[in-house]
N, C-alpha and C positions, 0 to 999 in steps of 0.2 A: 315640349312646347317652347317656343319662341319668345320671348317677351321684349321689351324696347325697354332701355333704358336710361331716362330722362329723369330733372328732375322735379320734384311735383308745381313749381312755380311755371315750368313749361306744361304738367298732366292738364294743370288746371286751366291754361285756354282751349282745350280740344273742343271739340262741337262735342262728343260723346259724352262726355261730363257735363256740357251746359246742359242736354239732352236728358240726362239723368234728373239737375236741377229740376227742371219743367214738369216730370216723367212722379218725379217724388210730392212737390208741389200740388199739380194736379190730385193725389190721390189722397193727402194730408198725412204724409209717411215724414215723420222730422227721420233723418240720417245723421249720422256722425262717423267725422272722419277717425280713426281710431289707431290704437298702436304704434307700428314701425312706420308708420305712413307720417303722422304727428312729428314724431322723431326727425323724420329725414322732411321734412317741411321745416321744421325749426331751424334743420342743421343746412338747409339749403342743399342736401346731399342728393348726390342720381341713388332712383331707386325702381324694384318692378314691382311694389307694390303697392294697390290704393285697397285702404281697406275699410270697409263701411262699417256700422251696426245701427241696430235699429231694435225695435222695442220687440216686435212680429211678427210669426209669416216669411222668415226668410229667405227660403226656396219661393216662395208661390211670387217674393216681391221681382228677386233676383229674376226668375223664367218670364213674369210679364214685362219686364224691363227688355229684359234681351227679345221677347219675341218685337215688340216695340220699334228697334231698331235694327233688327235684322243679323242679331248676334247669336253668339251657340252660348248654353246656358249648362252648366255640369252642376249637379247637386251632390255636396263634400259629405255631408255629413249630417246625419238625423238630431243628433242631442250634444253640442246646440245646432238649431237649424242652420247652415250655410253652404253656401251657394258661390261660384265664380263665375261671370260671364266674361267670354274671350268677345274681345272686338277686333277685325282686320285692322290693321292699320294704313292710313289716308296715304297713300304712295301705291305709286305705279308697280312695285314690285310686287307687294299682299306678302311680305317674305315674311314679316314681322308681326304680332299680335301686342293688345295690351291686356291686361286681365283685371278686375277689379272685384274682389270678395266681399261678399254681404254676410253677414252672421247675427245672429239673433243672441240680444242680453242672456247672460249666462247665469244672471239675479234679478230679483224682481225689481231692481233700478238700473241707469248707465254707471251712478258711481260703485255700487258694490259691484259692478262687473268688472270694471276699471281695477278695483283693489284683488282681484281674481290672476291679473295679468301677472306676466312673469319678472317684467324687471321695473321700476319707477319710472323709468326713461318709458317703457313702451305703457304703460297707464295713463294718457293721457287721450283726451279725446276735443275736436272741437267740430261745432255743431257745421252741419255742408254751407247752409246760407250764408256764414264764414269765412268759408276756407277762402275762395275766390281773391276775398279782400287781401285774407293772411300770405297769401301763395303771392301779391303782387308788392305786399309792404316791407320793411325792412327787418319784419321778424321779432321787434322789441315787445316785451313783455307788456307796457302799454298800449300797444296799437291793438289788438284784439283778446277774446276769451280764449284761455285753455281752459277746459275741465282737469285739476288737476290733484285729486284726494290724495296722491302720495307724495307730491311735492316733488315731482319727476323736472319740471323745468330746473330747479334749482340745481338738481341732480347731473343735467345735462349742463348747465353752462361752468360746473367745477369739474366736469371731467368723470362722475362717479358713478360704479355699479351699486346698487343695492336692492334687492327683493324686497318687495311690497308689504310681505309680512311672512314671519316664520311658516304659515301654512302652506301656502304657496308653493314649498321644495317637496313633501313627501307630497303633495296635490299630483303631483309629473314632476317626477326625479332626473330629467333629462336636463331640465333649470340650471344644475348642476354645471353642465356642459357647456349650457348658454351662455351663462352669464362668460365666462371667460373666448367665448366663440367674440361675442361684441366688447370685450376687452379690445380682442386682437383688431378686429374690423376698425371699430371707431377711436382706440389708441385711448382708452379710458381706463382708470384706476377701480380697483376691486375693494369695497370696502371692508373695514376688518369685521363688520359683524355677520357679513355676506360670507367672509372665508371659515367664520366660527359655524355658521349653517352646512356648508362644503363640508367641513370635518365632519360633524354631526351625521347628515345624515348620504354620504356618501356611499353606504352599503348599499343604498336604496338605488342603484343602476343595475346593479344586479337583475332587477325586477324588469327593467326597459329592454324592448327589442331594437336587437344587438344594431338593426338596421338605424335605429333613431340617431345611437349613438355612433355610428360609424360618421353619420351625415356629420352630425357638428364639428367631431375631429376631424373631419375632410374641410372643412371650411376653415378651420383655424389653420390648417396646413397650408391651407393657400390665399394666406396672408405672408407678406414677403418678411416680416420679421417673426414669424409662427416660434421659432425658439423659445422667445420672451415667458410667452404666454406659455407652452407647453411644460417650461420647466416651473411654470408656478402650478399648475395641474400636477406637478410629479412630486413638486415639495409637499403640497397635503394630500397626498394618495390618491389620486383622481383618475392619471393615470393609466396607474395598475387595474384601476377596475375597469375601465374601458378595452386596454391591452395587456390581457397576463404576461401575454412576448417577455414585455418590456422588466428587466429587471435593474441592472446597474448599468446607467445610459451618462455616467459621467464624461465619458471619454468621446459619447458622442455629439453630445452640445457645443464641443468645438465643432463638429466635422460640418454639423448641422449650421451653424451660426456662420461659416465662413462660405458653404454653398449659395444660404440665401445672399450673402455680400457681395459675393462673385460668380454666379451660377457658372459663367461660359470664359475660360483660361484663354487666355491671349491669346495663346497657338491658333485659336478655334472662333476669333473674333472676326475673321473676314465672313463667315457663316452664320452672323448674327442674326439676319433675318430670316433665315432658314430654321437655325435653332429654335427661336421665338417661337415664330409656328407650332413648332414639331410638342415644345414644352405644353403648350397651349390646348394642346389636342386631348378634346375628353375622350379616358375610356371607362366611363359610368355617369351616372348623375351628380354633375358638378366635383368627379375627381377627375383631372387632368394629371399628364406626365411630372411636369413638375412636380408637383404636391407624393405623387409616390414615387421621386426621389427622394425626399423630403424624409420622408413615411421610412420609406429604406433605409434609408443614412442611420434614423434614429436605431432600428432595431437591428442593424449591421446581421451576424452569423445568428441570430434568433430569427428566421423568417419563418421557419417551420411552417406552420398551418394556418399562419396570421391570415391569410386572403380566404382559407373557410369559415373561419372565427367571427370575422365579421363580412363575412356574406358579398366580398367584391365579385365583380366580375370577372366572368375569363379572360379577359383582354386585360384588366388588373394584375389579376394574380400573375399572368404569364408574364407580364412585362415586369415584374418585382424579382421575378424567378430569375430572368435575363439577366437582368442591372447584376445579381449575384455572383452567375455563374458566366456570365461575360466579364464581369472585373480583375473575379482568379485568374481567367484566361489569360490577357492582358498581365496581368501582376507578372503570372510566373514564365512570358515569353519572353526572348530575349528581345534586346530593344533594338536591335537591327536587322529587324525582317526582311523576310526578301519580297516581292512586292509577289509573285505569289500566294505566301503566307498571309498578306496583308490580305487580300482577295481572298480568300478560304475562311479567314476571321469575316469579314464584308459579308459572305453568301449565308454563314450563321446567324450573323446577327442582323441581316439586310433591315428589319422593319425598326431594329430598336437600337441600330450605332449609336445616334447618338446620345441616346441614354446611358449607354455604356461606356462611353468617353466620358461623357461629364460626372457620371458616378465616379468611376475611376478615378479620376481628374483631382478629383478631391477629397480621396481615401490616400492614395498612393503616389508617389513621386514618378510621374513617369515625362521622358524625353519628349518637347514641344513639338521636337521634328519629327518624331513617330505620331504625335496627331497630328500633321501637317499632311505626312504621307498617307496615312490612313483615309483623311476628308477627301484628300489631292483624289487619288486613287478611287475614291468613290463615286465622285463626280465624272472624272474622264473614263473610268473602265465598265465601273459594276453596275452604275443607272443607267448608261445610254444601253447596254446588254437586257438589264429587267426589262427595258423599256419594249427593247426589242424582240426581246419572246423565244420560245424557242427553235430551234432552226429546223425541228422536223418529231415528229409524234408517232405514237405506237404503231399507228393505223399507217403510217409512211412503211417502216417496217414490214409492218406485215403483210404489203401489198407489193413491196421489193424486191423484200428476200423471204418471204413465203416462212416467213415464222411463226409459232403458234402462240396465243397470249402468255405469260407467266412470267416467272423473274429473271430471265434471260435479257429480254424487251427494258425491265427496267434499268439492268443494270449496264445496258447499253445505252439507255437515254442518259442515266447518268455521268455518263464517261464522258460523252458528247456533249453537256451543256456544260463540266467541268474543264475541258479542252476549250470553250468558248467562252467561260469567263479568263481563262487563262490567255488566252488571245492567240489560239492557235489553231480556231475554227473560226472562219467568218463566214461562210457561206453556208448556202442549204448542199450543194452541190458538194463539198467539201465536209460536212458533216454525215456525209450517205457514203463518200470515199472512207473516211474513218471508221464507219459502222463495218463496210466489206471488210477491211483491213482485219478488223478486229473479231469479226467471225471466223476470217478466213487462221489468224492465231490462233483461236478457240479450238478450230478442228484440227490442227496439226498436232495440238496439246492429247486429244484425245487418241 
């Protein structure tokens, strides 16, 4: 799903919100704005989420709201009751949605639910007929109410993580994970009695599916200083219990800390916005290339079974496998290819070059000019060729030279689109000469 990302001083002029107001008002339902929504209102931060609570009736409030104004209504979860309604969003495209979650006290008041939450920062609530004012004022502690039983404002303007209350970590041991997940995001200090809970009860991930925990390490990975924060996860075992992989990563917090610095080596800086993109591009929920080079760097020659382990995708896993066994390649050719060799390495690794340059890039010492030729080369040879397809298929064959299906056909096509990335078939006409050619060897051999 799609979401916009804005931040809630902008959520809160939308019609869809004032819509709410009226929608809530009408039925005598008080609302509270609640958690990371509090948070990133305070901090003035872009966010995609608005998140409500209410005493109630969650699901029934959320589905009559949404039917209301013509929104689609998803019911999350039964105990506690909540509810998301997705809104189009007011532009010509419809490309975008906003979403906003309702959920239902998780105690028999807002404050004990509030103290229920996971970090001080996200226990804060202020009541909807509120917000409006808060979203347009300058955010000082005097111009409006927080509900605030953990003392989360104070929290947030020194920079500080800390848990709400010892319960709270074995309540969902994934807390663990979080709290250093929004270290990294919001560039905030972890408090030492936060780190003495971490130690404590850090066996307890054990118990969490492997997916919850993959999510958070993905996000902290794609944070551009993720190092920071990872190697304080590794100093109190944290870690290890997420990735057994991972055993003595000293050597890689250089490799790691100098990628985020410099992701794209000078040689390869005319390609910046090509790069960008290419890093940019998810292959899962919220993991992008980058982030598993990132992921790679740390676990170097331990990749083993890391992508079954925690349940990546195949487009994941493969592309981790690449970055690997594309680097050795690289490493151990010599550094003055000949620009067929370069083409042959290209038609390998066509989807994941540049992953494999920048991994390399920053494992290994390799010559500028060999990624100069490599990019050179990829641009004038080997894309406008994918682009172009190939010059003639099975069924050409075997309606030419009266061949029957099987590995003959393939290993004639092969030859043929290997001769055209090489630049020594350009034509359909001339790729059907090559095939005769190469029959007509075939049978002499025999």
């Amino acid at each position: 799903m799609n979401t916009t990302t804005e931040t809630l001083q902008e959520v809160f002029g939308n019609q869809t919100v004032q819509a709410l107001g009226h929608f809530a008002n009408e039925r005598g339902v008080q609302l509270y704005l609640v958690g990371g929504s509090v948070r990133d209102l305070l901090l003035k931060r872009q966010t995609t989420d608005i998140d409500f609570a209410l005493a109630s009736n969650a699901i029934q409030f959320a589905k009559a709201f949404a039917a209301s104004i013509g929104a689609t209504c998803i019911a999350l979860e039964e105990n506690p009751s909540t509810a998301r309604v997705i809104v189009k969003k007011d532009d010509s495209s419809q490309t975008s949605a906003r979403s906003m979650d309702f959920v239902q006290f998780r105690a028999p008041s807002l404050t004990e639910d509030l103290r229920l939450r996971d970090l001080t920062i996200n226990a804060m609530a202020i009541a909807f007929e509120n917000v409006k004012t808060t979203a347009n004022d300058t955010c000082t502690q005097n111009t409006f109410h927080v509900i605030d039983p953990c003392d989360g404002m104070k929290d947030l303007e020194t920079g500080l993580l800390r848990f709400p209350s010892e319960q709270v970590v074995p309540a969902d041991p994934v807390r663990l994970l979080r709290i250093y997940r929004f270290a990294a995001q919001l560039d905030f200090k972890i408090s030492q009695s936060a780190i003495d809970l971490i130690t404590k009860y850090r066996s307890l991930l054990s118990n969490v599916a492997i997916e919850r925990c993959r999510d958070e390490l993905m996000k902290i990975f794609n944070v551009n200083t993720a190092h920071l924060y990872l190697q304080q996860m590794a100093a109190v075992g944290l870690l290890a219990q997420v990735v057994p992989h991972i055993r003595e990563v000293d050597g890689s917090w250089r490799v790691l800390a100098n990628f985020e610095k410099n992701p794209i080596p000078t040689a390869l800086q005319a390609y910046r916005r090509e790069i960008d993109e290419y890093l940019q591009e998810e292959l899962g929920a919220e993991i992008n290339r980058c982030s598993l080079i990132k992921f790679s760097l740390l676990l170097g020659d331990r990749l083993g079974s890391v992508g079954a382990h925690l349940r990546l995708s195949r487009k994941a896993s493969r592309f981790m496998k690449c970055l690997s066994s594309g680097s050795k390649a690289l490493k151990n050719i010599d550094q003055r290819l000949t620009k067929k060799e370069i083409i042959r390495f290209l038609r390998t690794y066509i989807s994941d070059g540049w992953g494999v340059l920048l991994y390399t890039a920053v494992l290994h010492p390799i010559d500028p000019v060999l990624f100069q030729q490599i990019a050179n080369t990829y641009y004038e040879q080997v894309l406008p060729i994918s682009k172009q397809g190939r010059l003639i298929t099975g069924d050409d064959l075997i309606k030419k030279f009266k061949l029957k299906e099987g590995e003959q056909i393939g290993r004639l096509l092969k030859e043929v689109e290997k001769r055209q990335f090489d630049g020594e078939i350009r034509t359909r006409e001339e790729a059907l000469d090559t095939v005769a050619a190469l029959i007509q060897q075939s049978n002499r051999l025999l």
